[in-house]
C-alpha positions as CSV (number, residue, x, y, z in Angstrom):
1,X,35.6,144.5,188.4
2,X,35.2,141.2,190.3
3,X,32.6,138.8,189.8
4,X,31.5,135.6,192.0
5,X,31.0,133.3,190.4
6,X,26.7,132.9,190.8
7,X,26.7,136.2,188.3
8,X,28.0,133.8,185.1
9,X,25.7,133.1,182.9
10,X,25.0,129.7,182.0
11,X,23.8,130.0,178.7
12,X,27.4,131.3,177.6
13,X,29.5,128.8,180.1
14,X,29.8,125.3,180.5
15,X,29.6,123.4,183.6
16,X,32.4,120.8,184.4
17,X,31.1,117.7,186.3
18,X,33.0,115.3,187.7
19,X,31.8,111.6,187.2
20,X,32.9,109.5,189.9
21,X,31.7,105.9,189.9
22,X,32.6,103.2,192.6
23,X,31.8,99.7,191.2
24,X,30.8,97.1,193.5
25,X,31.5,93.8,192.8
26,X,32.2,90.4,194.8
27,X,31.0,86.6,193.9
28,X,27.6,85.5,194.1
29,X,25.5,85.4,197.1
30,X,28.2,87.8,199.4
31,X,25.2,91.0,199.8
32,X,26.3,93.6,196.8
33,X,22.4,94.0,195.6
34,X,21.9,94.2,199.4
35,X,24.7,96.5,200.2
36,X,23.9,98.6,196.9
37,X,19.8,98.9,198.2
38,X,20.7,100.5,201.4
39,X,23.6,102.6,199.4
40,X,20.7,103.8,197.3
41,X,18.0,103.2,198.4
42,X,17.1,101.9,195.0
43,X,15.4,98.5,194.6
44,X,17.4,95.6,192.8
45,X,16.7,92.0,192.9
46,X,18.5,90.7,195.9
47,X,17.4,87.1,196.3
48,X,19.1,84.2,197.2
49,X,20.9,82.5,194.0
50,X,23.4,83.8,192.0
51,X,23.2,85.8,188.9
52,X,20.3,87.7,190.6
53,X,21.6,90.6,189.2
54,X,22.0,90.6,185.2
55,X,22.5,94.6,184.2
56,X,24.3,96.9,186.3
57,X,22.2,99.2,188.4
58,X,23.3,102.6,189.3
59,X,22.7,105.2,192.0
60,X,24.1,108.6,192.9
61,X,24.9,108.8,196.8
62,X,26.0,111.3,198.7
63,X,29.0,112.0,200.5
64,X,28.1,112.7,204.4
65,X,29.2,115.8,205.2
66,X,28.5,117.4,208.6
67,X,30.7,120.4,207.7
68,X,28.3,121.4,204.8
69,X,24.8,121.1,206.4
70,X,26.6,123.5,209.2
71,X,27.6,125.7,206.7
72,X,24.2,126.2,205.5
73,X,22.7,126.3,208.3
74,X,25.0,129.5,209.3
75,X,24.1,130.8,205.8
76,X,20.4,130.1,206.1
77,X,21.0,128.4,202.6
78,X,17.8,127.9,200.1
79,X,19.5,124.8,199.0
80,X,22.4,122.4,200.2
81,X,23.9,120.4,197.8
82,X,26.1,117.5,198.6
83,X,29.4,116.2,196.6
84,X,28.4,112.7,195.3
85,X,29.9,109.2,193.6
86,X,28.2,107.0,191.9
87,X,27.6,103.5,192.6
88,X,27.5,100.4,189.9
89,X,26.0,98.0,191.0
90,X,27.3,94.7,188.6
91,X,26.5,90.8,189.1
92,X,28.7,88.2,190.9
93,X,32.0,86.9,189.5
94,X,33.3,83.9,189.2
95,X,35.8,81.6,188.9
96,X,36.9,82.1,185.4
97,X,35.0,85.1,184.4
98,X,38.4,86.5,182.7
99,X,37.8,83.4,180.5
100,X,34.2,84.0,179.8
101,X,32.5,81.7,182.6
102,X,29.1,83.2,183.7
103,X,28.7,86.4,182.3
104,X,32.7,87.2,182.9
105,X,33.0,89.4,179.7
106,X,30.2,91.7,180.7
107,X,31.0,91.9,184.0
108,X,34.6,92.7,183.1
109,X,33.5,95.1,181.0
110,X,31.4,97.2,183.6
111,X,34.2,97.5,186.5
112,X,36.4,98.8,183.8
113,X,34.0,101.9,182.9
114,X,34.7,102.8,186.7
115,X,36.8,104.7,188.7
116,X,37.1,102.4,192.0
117,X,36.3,98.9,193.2
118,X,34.1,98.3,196.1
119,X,35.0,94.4,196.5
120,X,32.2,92.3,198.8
121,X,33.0,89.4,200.8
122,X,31.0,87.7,203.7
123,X,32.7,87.4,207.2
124,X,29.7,85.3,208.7
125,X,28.5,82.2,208.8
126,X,24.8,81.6,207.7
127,X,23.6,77.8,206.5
128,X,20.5,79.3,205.5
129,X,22.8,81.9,203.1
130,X,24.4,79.6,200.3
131,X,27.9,80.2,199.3
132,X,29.4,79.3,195.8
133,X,32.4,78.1,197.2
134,X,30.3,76.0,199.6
135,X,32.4,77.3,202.1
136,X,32.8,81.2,203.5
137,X,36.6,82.3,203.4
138,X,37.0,85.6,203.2
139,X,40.6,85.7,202.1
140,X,40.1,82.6,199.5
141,X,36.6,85.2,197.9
142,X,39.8,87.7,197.6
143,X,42.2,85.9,196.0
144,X,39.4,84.3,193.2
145,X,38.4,87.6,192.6
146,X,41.5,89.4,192.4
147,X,43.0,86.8,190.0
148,X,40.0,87.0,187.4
149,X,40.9,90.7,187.4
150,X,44.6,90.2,186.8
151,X,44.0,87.3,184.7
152,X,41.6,89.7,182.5
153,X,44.8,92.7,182.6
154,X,47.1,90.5,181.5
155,X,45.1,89.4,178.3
156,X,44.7,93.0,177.5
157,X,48.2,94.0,177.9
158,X,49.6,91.1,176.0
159,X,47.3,92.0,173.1
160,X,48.4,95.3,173.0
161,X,52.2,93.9,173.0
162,X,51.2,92.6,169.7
163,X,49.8,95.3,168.2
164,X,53.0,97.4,169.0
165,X,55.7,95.8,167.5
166,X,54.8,97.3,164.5
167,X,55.9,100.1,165.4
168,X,58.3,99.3,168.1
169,X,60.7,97.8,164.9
170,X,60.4,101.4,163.1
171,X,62.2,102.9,166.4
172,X,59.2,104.7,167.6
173,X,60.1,106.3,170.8
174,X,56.5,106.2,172.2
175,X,56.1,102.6,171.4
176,X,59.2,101.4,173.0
177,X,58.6,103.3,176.1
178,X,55.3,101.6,176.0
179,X,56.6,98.4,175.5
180,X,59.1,98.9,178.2
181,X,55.9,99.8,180.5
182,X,53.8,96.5,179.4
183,X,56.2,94.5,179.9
184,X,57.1,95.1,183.3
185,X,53.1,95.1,183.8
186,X,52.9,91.3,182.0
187,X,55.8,90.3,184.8
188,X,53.8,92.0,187.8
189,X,50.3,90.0,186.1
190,X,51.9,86.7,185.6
191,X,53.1,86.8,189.5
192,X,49.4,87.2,190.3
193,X,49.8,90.6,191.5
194,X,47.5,94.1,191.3
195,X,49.4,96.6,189.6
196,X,48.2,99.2,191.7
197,X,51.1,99.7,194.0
198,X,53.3,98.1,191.9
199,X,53.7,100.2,189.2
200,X,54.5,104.0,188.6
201,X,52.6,106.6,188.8
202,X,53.8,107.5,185.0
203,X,53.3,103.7,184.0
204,X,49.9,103.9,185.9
205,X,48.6,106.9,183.9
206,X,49.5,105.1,180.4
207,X,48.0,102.2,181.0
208,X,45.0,103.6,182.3
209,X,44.4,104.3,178.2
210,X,43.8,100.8,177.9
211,X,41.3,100.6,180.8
212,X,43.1,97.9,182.9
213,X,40.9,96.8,185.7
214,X,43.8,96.0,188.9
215,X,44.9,99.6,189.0
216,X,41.8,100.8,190.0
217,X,41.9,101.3,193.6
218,X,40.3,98.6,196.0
219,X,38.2,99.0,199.4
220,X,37.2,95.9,200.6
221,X,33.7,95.6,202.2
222,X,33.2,93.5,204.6
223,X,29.9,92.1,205.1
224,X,28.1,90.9,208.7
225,X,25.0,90.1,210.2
226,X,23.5,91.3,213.0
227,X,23.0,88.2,215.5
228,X,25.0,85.7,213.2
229,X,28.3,84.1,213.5
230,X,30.5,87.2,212.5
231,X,34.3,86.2,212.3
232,X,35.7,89.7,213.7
233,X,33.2,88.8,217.1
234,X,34.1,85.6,217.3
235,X,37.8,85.7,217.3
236,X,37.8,83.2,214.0
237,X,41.0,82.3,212.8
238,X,39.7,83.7,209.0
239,X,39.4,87.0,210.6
240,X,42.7,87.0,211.7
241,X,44.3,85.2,207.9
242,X,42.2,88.1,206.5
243,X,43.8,91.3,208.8
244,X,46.9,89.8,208.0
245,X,46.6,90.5,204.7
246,X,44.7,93.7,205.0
247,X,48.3,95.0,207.1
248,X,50.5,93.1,204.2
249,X,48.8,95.3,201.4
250,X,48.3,98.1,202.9
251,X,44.6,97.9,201.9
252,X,41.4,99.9,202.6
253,X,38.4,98.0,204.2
254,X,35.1,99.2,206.0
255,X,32.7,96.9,207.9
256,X,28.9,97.2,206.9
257,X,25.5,95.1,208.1
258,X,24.4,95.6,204.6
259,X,20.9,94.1,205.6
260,X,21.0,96.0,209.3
261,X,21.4,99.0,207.0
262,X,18.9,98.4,204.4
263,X,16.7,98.4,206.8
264,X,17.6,101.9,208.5
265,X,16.5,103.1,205.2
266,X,12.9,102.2,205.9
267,X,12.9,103.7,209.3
268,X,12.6,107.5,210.5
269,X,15.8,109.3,211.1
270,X,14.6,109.8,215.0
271,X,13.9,106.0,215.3
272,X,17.3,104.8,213.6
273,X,19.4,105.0,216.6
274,X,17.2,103.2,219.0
275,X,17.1,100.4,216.2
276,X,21.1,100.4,216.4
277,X,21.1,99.7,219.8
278,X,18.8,97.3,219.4
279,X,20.6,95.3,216.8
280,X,24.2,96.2,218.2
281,X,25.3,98.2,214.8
282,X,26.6,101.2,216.4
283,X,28.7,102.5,213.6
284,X,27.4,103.5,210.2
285,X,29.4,101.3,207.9
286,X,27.4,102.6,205.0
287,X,28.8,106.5,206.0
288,X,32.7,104.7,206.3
289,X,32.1,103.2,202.9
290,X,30.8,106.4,200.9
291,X,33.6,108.4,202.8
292,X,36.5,105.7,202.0
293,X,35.6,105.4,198.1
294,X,35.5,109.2,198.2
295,X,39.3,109.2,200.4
296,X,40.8,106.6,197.8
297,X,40.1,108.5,194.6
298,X,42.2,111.0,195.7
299,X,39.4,113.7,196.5
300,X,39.1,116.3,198.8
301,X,35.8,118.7,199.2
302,X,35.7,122.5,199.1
303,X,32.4,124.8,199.6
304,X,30.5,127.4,198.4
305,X,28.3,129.3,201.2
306,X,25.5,131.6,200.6
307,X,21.6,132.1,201.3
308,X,20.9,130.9,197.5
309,X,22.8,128.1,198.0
310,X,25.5,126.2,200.2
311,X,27.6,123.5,197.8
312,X,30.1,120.8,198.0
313,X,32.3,120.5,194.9
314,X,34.6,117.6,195.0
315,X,38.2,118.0,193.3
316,X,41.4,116.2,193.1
317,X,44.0,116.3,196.0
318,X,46.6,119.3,194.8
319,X,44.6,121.3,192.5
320,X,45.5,124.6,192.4
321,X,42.5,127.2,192.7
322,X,41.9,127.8,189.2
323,X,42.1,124.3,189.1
324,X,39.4,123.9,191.6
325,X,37.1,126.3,189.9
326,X,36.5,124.6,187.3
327,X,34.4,122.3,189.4
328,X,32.2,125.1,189.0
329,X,33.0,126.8,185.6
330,X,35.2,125.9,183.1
331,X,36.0,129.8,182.7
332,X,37.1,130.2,186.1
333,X,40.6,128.4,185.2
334,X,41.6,131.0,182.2
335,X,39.8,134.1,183.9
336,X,40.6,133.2,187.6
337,X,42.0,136.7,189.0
338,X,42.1,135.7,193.1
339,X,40.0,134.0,195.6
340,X,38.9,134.4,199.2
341,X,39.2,131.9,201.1
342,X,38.7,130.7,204.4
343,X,38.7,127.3,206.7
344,X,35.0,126.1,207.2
345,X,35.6,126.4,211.1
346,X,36.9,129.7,211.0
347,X,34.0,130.7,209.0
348,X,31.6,129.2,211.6
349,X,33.3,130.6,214.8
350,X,33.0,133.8,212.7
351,X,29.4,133.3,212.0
352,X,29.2,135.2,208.7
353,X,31.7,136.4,205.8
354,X,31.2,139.9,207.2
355,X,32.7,139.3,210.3
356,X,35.3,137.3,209.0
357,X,36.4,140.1,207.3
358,X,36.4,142.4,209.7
359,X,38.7,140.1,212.1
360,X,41.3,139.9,208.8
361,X,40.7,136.0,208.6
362,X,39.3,135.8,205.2
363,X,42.2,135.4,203.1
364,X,43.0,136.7,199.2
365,X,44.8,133.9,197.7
366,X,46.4,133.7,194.3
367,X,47.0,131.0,191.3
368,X,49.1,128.9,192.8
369,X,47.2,128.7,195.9
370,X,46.4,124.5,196.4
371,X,43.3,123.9,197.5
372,X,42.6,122.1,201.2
373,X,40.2,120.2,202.4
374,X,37.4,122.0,204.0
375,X,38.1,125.4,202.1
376,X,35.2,127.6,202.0
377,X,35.8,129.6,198.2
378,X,34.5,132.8,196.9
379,X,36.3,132.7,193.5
380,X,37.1,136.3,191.9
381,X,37.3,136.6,187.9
């Protein structure tokens, strides 16, 4: 006999949940506490000096999703639950941090406990807005911040080196493979150089045992202000060194008015779109950002649709359907029999699982089934 999977019990199962964290980080003064506020919603000190922020902060946000409140809607859902990441807020590098300057060490130490970087720099001018540089360069933020995190790799990896040898001498296979893999990651450090994209995707999941920082994907955020000197408006030639590099590396970015949308936050949802107007923020750089960090994990979102409850689980691009129920319930991997499944549009142009069986468009699908984006799931064990 089938079961969906609302009818386990969870006194005898256990829940998987996926921790997703996106640390945002930048130097001092470039709008992370003001960016992470209207990500949140959350209060943290945002004034202007450095080292506002001593402790990371964190905040669970979720991942806009027009597809799921539709679905609920067409389920007349009790609940509707969102897939989420998780937001670190951590205080300003600087120059030096992999060294120990300011509180490098501890600030190290937080991005490493996360799954992505949300990097911060300024693309305005403000006199009233001090820089630590003295001057704002987008590109130059970048590169100082990107070297304190290679810098920091490279003293991990070489200390591992040392610890191998040891073992490398008594012909163990493991350790000379993961020799082989350090040392091409010391060459790719000492050229200044991420070793995301520049390593395998075999090296990449060994040294991810040693927490490096730089293969970690990177979206770069790129802070405005509404009425001030922004460098995309004003044709600046740092916009243009900046996009250049953005189309060299191949590299994720989002605009955001982190104060503009701080300050949405405050407002009525009716009111928020006369206030973009007003400002000249049309698009919702915040929404781009959650969505990106989501898109550069590797994730994709399936659903769940019923009047209890309508659900977005968030799994890994290419998981299989057993796989993908484990989002839900560790037992569905072991005791997955099949699942139906359908496209969320289908569904909707349907209007109800009913009907959607009737018309032969709701699909029984087996183990080796991979999961797609948008899939609406009623699992079968």
């Amino acid at each position: 006999m089938f079961s969906q999977c609302s009818l386990i019990s969870p006194v005898t199962a256990t829940i998987l949940v996926m921790s997703l964290s996106i640390g945002i980080v930048g130097l001092p003064n470039v709008g992370k506490s003001t960016l992470f506020n209207a990500l949140t919603e959350k209060a943290v000190a945002a004034e202007n000096f450095p080292f506002c922020t001593i402790d990371p902060s964190v905040g669970v946000v979720a991942v806009p999703d027009v597809r799921l409140d539709r679905l609920s809607e067409m389920s007349k859902s009790k609940k509707t639950i969102p897939a989420i990441v998780e937001f670190v807020d951590i205080a300003g590098l600087v120059k030096g941090a992999s060294t120990g300057e300011g509180l490098g060490n501890k600030f190290l130490s937080n991005i490493r406990e996360t799954d992505a970087i949300a990097e911060v720099v300024r693309i305005f001018d403000d006199s009233n807005i001090t820089h630590v540089s003295g001057a704002v360069d987008p590109l130059q933020d970048i590169e100082v911040i990107n070297l304190e995190l290679v810098l920091a790799d490279l003293q991990t990896v070489m200390k591992r080196l040392g610890t191998l040898e040891r073992d490398v001498k008594k012909g163990d296979k493991d350790a000379i493979y993961e020799k082989e893999v350090l040392l091409n990651a010391s060459q790719i450090l000492e050229a200044g150089k991420l070793l995301l994209g520049n390593v395998s995707d075999d090296a990449i999941a060994l040294l991810k045992l040693l927490g490096l920082i730089t293969i970690k994907p990177i979206v770069y955020v790129l802070n405005k202000k509404a009425g001030g000197f922004n460098f995309d408006e004003q044709n600046d030639e740092r916009w243009h060194t900046l996009m250049s590099f953005f189309e060299e590396t191949k590299a994720k970015y989002v605009c955001v008015d982190a104060s503009v949308e701080g300050e949405l936050n405050e407002l009525a949802l009716e009111d928020r779109d006369m206030f973009r107007q007003e400002y000249g923020v049309l698009d919702n750089g915040i929404n781009d950002l959650i969505r990106t960090g989501y898109d550069i994990l590797g994730l994709i979102t399936y659903f769940t649709t019923g009047e209890p409850e309508t659900r977005a689980w968030t799994i890994k691009r290419g998981s299989t359907a057993p796989v993908a129920g484990m989002a839900i319930h560790t037992d569905f991997k072991d005791k997955f029999i099949r699942a139906e499944v359908i496209g969320w549009e289908e569904l909707l142009t349907a209007g109800s699982y009913g009907v959607a069986r009737e018309k032969g468009i709701l699909r029984l699908e087996g183990k080796e089934y991979v999961v797609q984006d948008g899939d609406v799931i009623i699992f079968k064990i």
